[in-house]
VEXLOKE-65529 format. One line per field, with one value per atom (N, C-alpha, C, CB): residue number from 1; x, y, z. Coordinates in steps of 0.2 Angstrom, whole numbers. Glycine has a CB too. Example, Ala and Ser with C-alpha at 12.3 -4.5 7.8 and 13.67 -1.06 7.14 Angstrom:
REM residues 2
seq	[1 | 1 | 1 | 1 | 2 | 2 | 2 | 2]
px	[66 | 62 | 66 | 57 | 64 | 68 | 64 | 70]
py	[-28 | -22 | -16 | -22 | -11 | -5 | 0 | -3]
pz	[39 | 39 | 39 | 45 | 35 | 36 | 39 | 29]
***
This chain:
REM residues 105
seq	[1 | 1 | 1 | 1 | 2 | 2 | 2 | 2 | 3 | 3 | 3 | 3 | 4 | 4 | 4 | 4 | 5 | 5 | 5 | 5 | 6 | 6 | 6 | 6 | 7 | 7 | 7 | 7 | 8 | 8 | 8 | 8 | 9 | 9 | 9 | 9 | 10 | 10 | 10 | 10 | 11 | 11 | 11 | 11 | 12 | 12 | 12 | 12 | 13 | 13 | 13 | 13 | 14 | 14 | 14 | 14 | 15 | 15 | 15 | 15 | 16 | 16 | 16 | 16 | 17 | 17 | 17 | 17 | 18 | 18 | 18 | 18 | 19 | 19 | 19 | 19 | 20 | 20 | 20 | 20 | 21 | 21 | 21 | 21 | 22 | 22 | 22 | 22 | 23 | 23 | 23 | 23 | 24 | 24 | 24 | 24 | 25 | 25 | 25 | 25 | 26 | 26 | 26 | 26 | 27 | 27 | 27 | 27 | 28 | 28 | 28 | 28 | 29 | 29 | 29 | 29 | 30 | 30 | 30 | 30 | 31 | 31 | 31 | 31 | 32 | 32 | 32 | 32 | 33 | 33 | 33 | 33 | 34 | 34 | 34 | 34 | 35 | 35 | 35 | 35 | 36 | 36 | 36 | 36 | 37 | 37 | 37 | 37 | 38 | 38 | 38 | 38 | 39 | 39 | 39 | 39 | 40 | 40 | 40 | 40 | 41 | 41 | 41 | 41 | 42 | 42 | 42 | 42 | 43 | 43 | 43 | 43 | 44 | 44 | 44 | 44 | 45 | 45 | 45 | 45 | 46 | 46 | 46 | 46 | 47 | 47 | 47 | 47 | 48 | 48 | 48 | 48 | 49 | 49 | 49 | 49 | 50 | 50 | 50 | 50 | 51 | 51 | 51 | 51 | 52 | 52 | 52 | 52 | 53 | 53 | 53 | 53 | 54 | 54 | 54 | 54 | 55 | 55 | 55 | 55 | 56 | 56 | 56 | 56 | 57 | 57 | 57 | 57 | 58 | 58 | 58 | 58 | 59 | 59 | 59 | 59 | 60 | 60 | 60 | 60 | 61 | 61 | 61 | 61 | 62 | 62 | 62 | 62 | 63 | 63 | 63 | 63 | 64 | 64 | 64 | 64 | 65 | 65 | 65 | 65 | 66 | 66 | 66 | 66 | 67 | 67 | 67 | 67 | 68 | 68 | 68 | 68 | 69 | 69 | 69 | 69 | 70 | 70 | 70 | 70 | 71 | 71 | 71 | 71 | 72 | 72 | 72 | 72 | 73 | 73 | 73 | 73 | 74 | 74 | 74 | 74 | 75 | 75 | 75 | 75 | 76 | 76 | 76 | 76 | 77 | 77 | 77 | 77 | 78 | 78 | 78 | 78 | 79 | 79 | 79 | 79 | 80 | 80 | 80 | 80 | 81 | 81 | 81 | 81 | 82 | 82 | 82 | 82 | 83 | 83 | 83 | 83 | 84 | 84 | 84 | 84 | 85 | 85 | 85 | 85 | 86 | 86 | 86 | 86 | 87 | 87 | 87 | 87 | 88 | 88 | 88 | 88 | 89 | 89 | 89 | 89 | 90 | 90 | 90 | 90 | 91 | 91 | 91 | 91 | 92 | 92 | 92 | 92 | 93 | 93 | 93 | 93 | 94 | 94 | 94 | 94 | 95 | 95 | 95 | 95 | 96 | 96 | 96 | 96 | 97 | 97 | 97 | 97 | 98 | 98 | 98 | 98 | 99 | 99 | 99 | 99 | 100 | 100 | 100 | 100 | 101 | 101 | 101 | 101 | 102 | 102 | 102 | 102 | 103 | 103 | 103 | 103 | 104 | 104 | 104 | 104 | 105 | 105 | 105 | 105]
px	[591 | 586 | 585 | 580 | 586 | 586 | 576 | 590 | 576 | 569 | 564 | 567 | 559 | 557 | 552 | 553 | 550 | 547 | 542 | 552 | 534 | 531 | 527 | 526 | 525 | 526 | 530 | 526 | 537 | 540 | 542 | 546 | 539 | 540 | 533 | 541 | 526 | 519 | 520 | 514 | 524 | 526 | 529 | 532 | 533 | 538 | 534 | 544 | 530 | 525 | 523 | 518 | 517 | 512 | 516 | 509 | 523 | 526 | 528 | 529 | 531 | 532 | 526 | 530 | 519 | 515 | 512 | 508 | 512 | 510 | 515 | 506 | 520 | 526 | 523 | 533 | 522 | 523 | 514 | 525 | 509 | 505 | 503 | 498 | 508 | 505 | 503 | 510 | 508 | 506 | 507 | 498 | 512 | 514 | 508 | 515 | 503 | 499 | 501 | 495 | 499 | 500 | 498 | 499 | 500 | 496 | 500 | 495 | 495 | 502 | 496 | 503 | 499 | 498 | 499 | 498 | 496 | 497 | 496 | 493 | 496 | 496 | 495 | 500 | 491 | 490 | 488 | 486 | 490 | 486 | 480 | 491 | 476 | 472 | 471 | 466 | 466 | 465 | 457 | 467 | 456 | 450 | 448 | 451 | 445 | 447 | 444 | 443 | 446 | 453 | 460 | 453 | 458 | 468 | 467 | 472 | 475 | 476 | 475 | 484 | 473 | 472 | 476 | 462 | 480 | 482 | 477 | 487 | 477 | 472 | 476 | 465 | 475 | 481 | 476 | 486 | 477 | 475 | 479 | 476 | 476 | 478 | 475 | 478 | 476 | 475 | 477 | 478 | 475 | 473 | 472 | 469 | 479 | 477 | 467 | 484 | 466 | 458 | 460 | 450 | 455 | 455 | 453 | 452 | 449 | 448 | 451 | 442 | 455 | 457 | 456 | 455 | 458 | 456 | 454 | 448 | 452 | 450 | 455 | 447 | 452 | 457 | 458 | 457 | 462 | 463 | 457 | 471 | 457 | 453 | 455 | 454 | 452 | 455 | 451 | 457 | 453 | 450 | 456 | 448 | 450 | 453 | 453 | 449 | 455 | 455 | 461 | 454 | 457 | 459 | 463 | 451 | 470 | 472 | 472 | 483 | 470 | 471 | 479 | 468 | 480 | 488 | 490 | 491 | 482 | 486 | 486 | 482 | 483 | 484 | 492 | 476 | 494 | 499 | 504 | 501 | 503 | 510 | 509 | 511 | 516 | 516 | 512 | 522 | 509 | 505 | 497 | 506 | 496 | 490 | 488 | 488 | 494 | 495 | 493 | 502 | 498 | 499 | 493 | 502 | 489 | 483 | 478 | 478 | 479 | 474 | 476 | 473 | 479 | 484 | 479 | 493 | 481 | 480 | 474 | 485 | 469 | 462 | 459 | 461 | 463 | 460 | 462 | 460 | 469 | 469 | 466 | 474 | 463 | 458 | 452 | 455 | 449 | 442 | 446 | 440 | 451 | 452 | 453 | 458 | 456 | 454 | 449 | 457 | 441 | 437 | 431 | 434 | 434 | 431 | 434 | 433 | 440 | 442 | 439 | 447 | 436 | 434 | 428 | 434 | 423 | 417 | 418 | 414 | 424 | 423 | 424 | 427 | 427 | 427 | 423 | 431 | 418 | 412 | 408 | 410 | 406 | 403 | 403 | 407 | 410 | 413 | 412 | 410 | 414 | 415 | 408 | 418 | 407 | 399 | 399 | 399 | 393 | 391 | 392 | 384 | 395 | 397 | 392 | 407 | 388 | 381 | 386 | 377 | 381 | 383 | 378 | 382 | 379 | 377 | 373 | 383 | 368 | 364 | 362 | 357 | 365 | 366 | 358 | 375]
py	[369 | 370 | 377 | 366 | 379 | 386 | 388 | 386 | 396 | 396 | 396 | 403 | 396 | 396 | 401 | 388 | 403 | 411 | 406 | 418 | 406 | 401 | 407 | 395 | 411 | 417 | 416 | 423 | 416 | 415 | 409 | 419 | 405 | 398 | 396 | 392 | 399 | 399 | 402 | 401 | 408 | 413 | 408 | 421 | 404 | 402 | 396 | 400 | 391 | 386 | 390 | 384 | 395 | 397 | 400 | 403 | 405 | 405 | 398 | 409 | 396 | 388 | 386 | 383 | 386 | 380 | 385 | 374 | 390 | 395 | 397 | 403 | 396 | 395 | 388 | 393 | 382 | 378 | 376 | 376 | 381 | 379 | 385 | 375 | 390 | 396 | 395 | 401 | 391 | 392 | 401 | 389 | 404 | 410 | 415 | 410 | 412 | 417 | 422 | 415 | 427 | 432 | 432 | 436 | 429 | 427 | 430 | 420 | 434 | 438 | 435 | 451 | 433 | 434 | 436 | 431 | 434 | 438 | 433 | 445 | 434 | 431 | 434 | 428 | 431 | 434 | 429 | 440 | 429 | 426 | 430 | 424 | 426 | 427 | 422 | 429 | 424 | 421 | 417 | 425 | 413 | 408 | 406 | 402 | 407 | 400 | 394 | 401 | 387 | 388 | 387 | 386 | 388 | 389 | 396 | 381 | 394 | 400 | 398 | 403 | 403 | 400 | 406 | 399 | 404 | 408 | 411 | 404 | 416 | 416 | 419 | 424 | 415 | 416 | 419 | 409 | 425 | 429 | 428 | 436 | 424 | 422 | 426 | 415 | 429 | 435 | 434 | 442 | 434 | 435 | 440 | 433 | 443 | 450 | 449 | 453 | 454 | 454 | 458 | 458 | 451 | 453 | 459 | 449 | 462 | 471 | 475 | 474 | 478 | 485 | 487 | 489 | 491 | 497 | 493 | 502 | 488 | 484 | 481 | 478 | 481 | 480 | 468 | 487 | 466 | 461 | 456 | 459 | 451 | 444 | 442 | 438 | 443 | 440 | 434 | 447 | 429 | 424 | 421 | 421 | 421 | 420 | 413 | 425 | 409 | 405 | 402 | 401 | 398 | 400 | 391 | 404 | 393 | 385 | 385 | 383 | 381 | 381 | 381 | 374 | 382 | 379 | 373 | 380 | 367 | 361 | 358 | 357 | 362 | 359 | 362 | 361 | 365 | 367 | 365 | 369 | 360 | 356 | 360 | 346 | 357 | 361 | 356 | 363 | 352 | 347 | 349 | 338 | 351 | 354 | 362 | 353 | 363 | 372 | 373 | 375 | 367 | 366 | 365 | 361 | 361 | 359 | 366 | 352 | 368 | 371 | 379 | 371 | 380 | 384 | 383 | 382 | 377 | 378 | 375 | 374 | 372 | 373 | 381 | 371 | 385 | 391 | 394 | 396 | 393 | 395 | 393 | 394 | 387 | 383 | 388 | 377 | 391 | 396 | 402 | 398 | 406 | 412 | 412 | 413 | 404 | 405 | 403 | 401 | 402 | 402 | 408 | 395 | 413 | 418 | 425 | 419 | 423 | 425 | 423 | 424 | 417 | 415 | 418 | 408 | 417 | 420 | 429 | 417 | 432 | 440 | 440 | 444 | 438 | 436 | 434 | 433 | 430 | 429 | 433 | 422 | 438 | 443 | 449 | 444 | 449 | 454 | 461 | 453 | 467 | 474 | 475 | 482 | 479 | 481 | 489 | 481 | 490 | 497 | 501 | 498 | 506 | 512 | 516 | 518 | 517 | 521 | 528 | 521 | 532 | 539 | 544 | 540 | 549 | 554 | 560 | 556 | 562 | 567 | 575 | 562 | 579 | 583 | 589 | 585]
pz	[618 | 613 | 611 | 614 | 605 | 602 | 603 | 592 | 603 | 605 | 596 | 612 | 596 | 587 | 588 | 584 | 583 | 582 | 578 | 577 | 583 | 579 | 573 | 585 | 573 | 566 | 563 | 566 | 564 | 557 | 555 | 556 | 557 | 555 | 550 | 562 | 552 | 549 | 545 | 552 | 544 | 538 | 534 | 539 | 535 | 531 | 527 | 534 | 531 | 527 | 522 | 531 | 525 | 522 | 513 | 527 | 512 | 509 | 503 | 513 | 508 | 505 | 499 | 513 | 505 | 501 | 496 | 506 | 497 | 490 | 485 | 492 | 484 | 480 | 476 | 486 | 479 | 479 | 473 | 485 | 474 | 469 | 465 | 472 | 467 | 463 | 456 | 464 | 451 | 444 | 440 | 444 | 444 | 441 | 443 | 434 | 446 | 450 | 454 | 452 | 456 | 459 | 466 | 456 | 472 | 476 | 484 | 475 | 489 | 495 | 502 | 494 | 507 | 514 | 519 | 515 | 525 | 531 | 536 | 531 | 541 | 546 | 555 | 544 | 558 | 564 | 566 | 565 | 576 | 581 | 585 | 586 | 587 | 592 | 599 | 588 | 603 | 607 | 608 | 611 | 605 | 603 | 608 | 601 | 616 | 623 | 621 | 632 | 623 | 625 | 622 | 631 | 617 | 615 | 610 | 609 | 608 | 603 | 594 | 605 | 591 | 582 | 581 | 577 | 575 | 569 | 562 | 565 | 562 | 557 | 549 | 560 | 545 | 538 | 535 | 533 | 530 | 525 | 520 | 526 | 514 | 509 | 503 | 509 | 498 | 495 | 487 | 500 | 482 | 475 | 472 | 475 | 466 | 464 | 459 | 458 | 460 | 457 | 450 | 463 | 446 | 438 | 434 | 435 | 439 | 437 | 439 | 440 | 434 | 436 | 442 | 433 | 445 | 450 | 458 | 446 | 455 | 463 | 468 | 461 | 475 | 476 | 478 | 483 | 481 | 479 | 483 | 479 | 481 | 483 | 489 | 478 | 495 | 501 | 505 | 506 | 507 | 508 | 514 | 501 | 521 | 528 | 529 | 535 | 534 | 537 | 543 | 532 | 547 | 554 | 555 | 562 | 561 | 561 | 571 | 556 | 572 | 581 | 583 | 587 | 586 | 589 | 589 | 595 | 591 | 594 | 586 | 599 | 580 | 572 | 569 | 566 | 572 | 569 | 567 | 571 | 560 | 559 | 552 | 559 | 547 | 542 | 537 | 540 | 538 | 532 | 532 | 533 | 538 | 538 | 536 | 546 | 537 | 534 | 528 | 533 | 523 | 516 | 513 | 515 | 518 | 515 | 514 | 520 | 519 | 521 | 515 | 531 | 513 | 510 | 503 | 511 | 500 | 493 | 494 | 488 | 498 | 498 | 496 | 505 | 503 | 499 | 494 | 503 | 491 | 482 | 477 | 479 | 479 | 475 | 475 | 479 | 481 | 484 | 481 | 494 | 479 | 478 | 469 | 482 | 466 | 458 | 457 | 453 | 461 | 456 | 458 | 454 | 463 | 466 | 460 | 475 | 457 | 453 | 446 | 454 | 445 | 438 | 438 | 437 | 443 | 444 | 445 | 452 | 446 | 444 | 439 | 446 | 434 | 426 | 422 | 424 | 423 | 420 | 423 | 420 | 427 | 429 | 423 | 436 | 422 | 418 | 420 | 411 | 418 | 422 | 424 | 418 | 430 | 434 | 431 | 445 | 429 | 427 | 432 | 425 | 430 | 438 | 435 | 440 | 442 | 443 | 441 | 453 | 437 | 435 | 440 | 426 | 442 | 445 | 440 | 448 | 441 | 436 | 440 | 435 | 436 | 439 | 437 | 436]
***
C-alpha cells in the first residue's frame, strides 16, 4: 500500500468542495495541522475576496479532528463556511464604505 499525503489529499477536498459551490465567486484556502490532546485537528482557512477596495480578504477558520476526517464531512463543513463568508460579505455591503478618520494638522 502506497503511503498518502494526508494534506494533500485535505487540499484536494477542500479544493474540490469550493469548486463545487463557488458560483464564480472568488474564494482561496489554506490549511494546517496542529496538536489538540488528544488527537490531532486540521484547521482549514477558507477566505473570501472583500467587497471594498483596498481591504484585505474575509477569512473565516474552522477546525476538523483527524478521527472526522472523511471527505463528506469536509464538504460540509466547507460550504457551511461559504455560506458564513457570503453573508459576512453581504453585511460589508450593506455597511457600505467606513469614513477614514482624517488627521488635523
Amino acid at each position: 500500500m502506497a503511503a498518502i499525503d494526508m494534506n494533500a489529499q485535505l487540499r484536494e477536498w477542500v479544493a474540490k468542495a469550493i469548486n463545487e459551490g463557488c458560483m464564480g465567486e472568488e474564494f482561496g484556502f489554506d490549511v494546517s495541522w496542529g496538536i489538540q490532546p488528544p488527537t490531532v485537528v486540521y484547521t482549514l482557512v477558507i477566505t473570501m475576496k472583500n467587497p471594498m477596495l483596498g481591504k484585505g480578504p474575509i477569512v473565516m477558520p474552522f477546525t476538523v479532528p483527524l478521527p472526522a476526517l472523511r471527505e463528506d464531512a469536509v464538504r460540509m463543513g466547507v460550504h457551511h463556511t461559504m455560506g458564513q463568508l457570503r453573508g459576512a460579505y453581504k453585511k460589508i455591503l450593506d455597511a457600505g464604505p467606513q469614513p477614514v478618520a482624517s488627521s488635523s494638522n
